[in-house]
TIMI-655918 format. One record per residue (C-alpha): x, y, z. Coordinates in steps of 0.2 Angstrom, whole numbers, plus 5000, padded with zeros to 4 digits. Layout:
BEGIN
XYZ...
This chain:
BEGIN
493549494809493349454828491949424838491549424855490149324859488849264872488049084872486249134873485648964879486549014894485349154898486749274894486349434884487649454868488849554867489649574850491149684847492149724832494049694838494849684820494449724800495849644793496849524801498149504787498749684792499449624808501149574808502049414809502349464826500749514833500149344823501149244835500749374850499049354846499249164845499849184865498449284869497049154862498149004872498249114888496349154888496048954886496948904897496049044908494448954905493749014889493148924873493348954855492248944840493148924823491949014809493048974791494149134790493449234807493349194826492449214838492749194855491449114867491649204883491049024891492148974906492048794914491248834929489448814929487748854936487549014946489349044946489449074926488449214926489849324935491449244923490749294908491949434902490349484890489549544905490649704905491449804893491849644880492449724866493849854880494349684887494949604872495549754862496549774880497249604875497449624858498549784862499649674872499649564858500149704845501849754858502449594853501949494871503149334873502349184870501549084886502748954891502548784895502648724912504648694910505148854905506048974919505049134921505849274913506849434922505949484937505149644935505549794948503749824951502949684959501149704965500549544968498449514972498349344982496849254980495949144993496248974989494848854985494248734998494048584990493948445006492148375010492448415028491348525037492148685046493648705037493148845025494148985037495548935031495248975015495649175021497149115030497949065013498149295008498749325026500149225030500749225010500649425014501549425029503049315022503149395006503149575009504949595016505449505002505049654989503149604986502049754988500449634992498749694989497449715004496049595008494949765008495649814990495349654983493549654991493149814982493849744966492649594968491049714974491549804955491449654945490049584955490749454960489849364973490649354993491149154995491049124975492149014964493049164953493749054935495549104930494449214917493749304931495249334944496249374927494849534927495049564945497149604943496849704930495549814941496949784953498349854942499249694948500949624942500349444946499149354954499249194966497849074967497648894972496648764981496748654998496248475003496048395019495948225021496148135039497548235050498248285032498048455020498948465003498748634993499148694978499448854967500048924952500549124950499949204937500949344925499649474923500949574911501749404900500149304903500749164910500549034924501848974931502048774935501048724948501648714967501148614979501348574998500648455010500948385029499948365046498448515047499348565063500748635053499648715042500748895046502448785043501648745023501048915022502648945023503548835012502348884999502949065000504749014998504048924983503349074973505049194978506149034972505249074955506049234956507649204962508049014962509148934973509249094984508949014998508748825006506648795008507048725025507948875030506849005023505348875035506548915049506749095050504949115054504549065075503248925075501648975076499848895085498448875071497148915081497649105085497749095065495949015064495349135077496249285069495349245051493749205059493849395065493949485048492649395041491349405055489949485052489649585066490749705077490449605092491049425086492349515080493049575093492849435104493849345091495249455092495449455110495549285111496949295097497949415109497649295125498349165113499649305105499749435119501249525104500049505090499949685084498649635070497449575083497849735091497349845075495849765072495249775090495649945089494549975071493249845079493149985094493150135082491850075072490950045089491250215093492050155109493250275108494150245123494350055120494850105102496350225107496850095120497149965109497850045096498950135105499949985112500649965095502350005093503150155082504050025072502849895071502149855052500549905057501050055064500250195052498750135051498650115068499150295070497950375059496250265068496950335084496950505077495250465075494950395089495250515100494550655089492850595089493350555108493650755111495450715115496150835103497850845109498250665108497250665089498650825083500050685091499550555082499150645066500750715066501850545071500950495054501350635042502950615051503150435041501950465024501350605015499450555015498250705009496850645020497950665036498650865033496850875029496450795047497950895055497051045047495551005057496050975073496851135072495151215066494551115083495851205094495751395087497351375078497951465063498951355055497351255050497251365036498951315029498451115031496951155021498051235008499151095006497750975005496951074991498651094981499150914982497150844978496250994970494750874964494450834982492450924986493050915006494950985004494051144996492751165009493851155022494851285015493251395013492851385030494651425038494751565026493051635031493351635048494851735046493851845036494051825019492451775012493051824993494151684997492851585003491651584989492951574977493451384985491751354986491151394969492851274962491951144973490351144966490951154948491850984954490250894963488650944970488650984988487051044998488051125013489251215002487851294991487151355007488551425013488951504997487451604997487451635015489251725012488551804994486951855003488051965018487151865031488151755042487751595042486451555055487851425062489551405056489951255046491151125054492851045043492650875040493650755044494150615031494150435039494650335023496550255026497150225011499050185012498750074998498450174983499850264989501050134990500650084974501150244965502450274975503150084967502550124949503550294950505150204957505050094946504950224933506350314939507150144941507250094922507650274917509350264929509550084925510950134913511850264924513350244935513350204954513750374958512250464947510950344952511750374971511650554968509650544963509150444979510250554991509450714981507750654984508050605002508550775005506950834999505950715010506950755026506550945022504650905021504650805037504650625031505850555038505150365035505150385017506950495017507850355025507150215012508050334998509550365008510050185013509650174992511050284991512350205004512050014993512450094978513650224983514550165001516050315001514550444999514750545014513150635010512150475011512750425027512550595035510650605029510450425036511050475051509850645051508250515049508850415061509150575074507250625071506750435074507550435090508850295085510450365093511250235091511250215074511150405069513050415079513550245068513250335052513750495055515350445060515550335047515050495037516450595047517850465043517250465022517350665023517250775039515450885036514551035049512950925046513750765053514750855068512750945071512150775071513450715086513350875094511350855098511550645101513050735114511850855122510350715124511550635132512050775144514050785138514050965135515850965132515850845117514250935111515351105111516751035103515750965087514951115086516551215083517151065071515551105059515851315062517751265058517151185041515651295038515951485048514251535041513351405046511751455055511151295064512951265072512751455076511351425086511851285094513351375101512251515107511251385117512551295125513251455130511851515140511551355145509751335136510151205123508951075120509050905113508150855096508650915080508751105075507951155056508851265047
């Protein structure tokens, strides 16, 4: 039998759970897994109590104090944590290693939740850097195929274990926090200054094999605190991929940087108050006038100020390609909504359903529409419900487009689903204003959804790509190319032409003769304004195999350009491959008349 158990000298209330009956039913396997999972959780920080034939395990971590309180695993849901290890154990988990062993294949999913690292130095004032740690390691191992977590995500996580704001989390602990997380792995470590000098250290941990990987560490002058930041990055990818590349190189690619618009930068998104927080970022972009985080921040800093002029000039000065750029899109959107500028809120709504298929911003598009006397809100309101039908707001929404239109049996039905989801004063109201024949005294507004969150998003998108990853892993070139040009196709039909080119440039690496894929990459790279590289691919599509779709795709980069002849002539190249083929149609018709405009036409 196993037991989970609380030392209550500690002040800690017991929790004792039943994990297993009969341990001779396990098998010589899951023996040895299980083995692995009782070493993994002490080297994590957790003691065991031999009892003759049963264990129990002492949730009792090494730190002390106020800190134990929040480590002890007892605290919440013992007896689903270690039956959620123990299930590991049973699917025949590999062994932990020892600090030689190489780290197994990488996984295709790599979520990775980056810890601040523990200040360890006696001197006063160095605590920032602390933060600085998760935002560099981010911004040098995201292009690399790391989905990394945000500071705000892992906050939350934190605020759900109640886990103190500046505390000590054990390895127990931050074990807790990735699985909140979903993570793949987690990086942790420490720092020490001593003098001019700073030496860190950090081990990764694999959330799925339960491992730590052998420890890595980094030192030099504090003034090239960035420059070790950076070396430690290449050291966690070299786990991954060794030898890839030189560390030297890998230092190089990255411009040198001055600590203190880092130090400024860090003390910004951890002030705590909107006005040193935006001092802090300007000071970063009179340090870093290109520093389009600084930017983003100002801009949320503003919004959350409601200085909604400020806000939408800030964040407008991010580029469309910039990393930053949806989430700068989306707080400009609302921005200038609250600001009554609802034209340039539809724009920048739009320019972000353009690039991810978010529910809270066709729900946002819908309500701006709603603001403008538009119809069409009605059909963003629909599209919202479909996609999130559990969303109280979505159905609201919807129940007041469609009663405005008139159809209050409409109406109540969506208002009646939402109160069998959640409890909502205003809709019950309205409900019985509509059931009653009496229109409301005054007509309920849409509301608007201000929560960004990119990052669930991405993180199913990787889990359901890695899914159909493993499933195609077997398949030819030419059938897994077939798969990522299919469902690029479908993406550039809904409009998203940043996730469509991802799927098409899949398609081109596994299949480079597909003249399909290079014709779609060149459509995305039409819609994004890239001429250049939409002509590049589509003739490159045109020299594989001669298509309509790739002449279209010269004929309108011809006429943006003003060469009406050559804009003609690959229109009747497509109409000569395709005769019923109604875009090239109406392209002739317009250059005909004279009326053609540049852009690309929809079918």
């Amino acid at each position: 039998m196993f037991l989970l158990m609380a030392n209550t000298e500690m002040g800690i209330p017991c929790g004792i759970a039943v994990i297993a009956r009969n341990r001779r039913q396990l098998s010589e396997n899951s023996k040895t897994s299980l083995i692995s999972v009782l070493q993994f959780l002490s080297v994590m920080g957790f003691v065991f109590a031999d009892f003759g034939d049963s264990r129990a395990i002492a949730a009792i971590t090494r730190d002390s104090g106020n800190d134990l309180a929040y480590n002890l695993l007892t605290l919440r849901k013992p007896a689903g944590i270690v039956l959620s290890l123990l299930f590991v154990a049973a699917l025949t988990v590999a062994p932990l290693s020892s600090a030689q062993q190489q780290p197994g294949p990488v996984r295709a999913s790599r979520l990775l939740l980056i810890i601040p690292f523990e200040n360890t130095s006696t001197t006063p004032g160095l605590d920032w850097i602390s933060e600085s740690f998760p935002e560099i390691l981010t911004v040098r191992l995201s292009p690399s195929g790391f989905f990394v977590m945000s500071r705000e995500d892992r906050l939350s996580a934190f605020d759900r274990l109640g886990i103190p704001p500046g505390a000590r989390p054990s390895r127990a602990t931050l074990y807790q926090v990735g699985l909140q997380l979903d993570a793949d792995y987690v990086l942790m470590g420490d720092y020490r200054v001593e003098g001019p000098a700073i030496t860190t250290h950090a081990r990764l941990m694999d959330m799925e094999r339960l491992r730590l990987s052998p420890e890595f560490t980094e030192a030099g002058p504090l003034t090239n605190l960035i420059s070790i930041q950076t070396a430690l990055a290449w050291d966690v990818l070299n786990t991954f991929n060794p030898g890839a590349a030189a560390k030297s190189d890998f230092v190089a690619e990255f411009p040198a940087e001055r600590v203190e618009v880092l130090e400024n930068y860090v003390r910004g998104i951890t002030a705590a108050n909107d006005q040193e927080k935006i001092k802090r970022f300007k000071e970063v972009v009179q340090l870093e006038p290109t520093h389009t985080l600084a930017m983003l921040q100002l801009g949320k800093s503003y919004y959350k100020a409601r200085d909604y002029e400020s806000a939408m000039s800030w964040l407008g000065r991010i580029p469309n390609g910039d990393a930053n750029a949806n989430e700068a899109q989306f707080y400009l959107g609302l921005a200038a909504f609250y600001g009554g500028h609802m034209d340039k809120a539809d724009a920048a709504f739009r320019a972000l359903a353009s690039r991810l298929p978010l529910t809270e911003v066709l729900n946002n598009l819908g309500v701006v529409a709603a603001r403008r006397a538009q119809h069409e809100a009605r059909t963003y309101f629909e599209k919202a419900v479909q996609t999130d039908p559990n969303e109280p707001d979505y159905r609201f929404n919807l129940a007041v487009a469609l009663f405005r239109e008139g159809d209050s049996a409409g109406a109540t039905r969506e208002l009646r689903e939402l109160l069998a989801i959640h409890p909502d004063a205003e809709a019950k109201s309205f409900l019985e204003a509509i059931g009653s024949g009496t229109p409301p005294a005054r007509m309920p507004l849409e509301r608007i959804k201000r929560n960004y969150d990119e990052s669930t998003f991405r993180q199913l998108a990787i889990e359901i790509e890695n899914t159909n990853e493993a499933r195609l892993a077997k398949a030819d070139p030419a059938s897994h190319a077939a798969f990522h040009l299919q469902h690029g196709q479908e993406l550039l039909q809904e409009g998203l032409t940043g996730e469509a080119e991802k799927q098409f440039r899949e398609a081109v690496v596994l299949q480079p003769t597909s003249a399909e894929a290079h014709t779609g990459l060149a459509q995305v790279l039409e819609a994004s304004q890239d001429s250049t590289g939409a002509r590049n691919e589509a003739r490159m599509s045109l020299k594989l195999q001669p298509t309509a779709d790739a002449y279209l795709v010269l004929a309108r980069l011809d006429l943006a350009e003003g060469k009406a002849a050559s804009a003609r002539q690959n229109v009747d190249h497509a109409l000569a491959l395709d005769p019923a083929n109604a875009v090239a149609a109406a392209l002739k018709r317009d250059i005909a008349a004279g009326t053609a405009k540049a852009g690309p036409s929809q079918p």
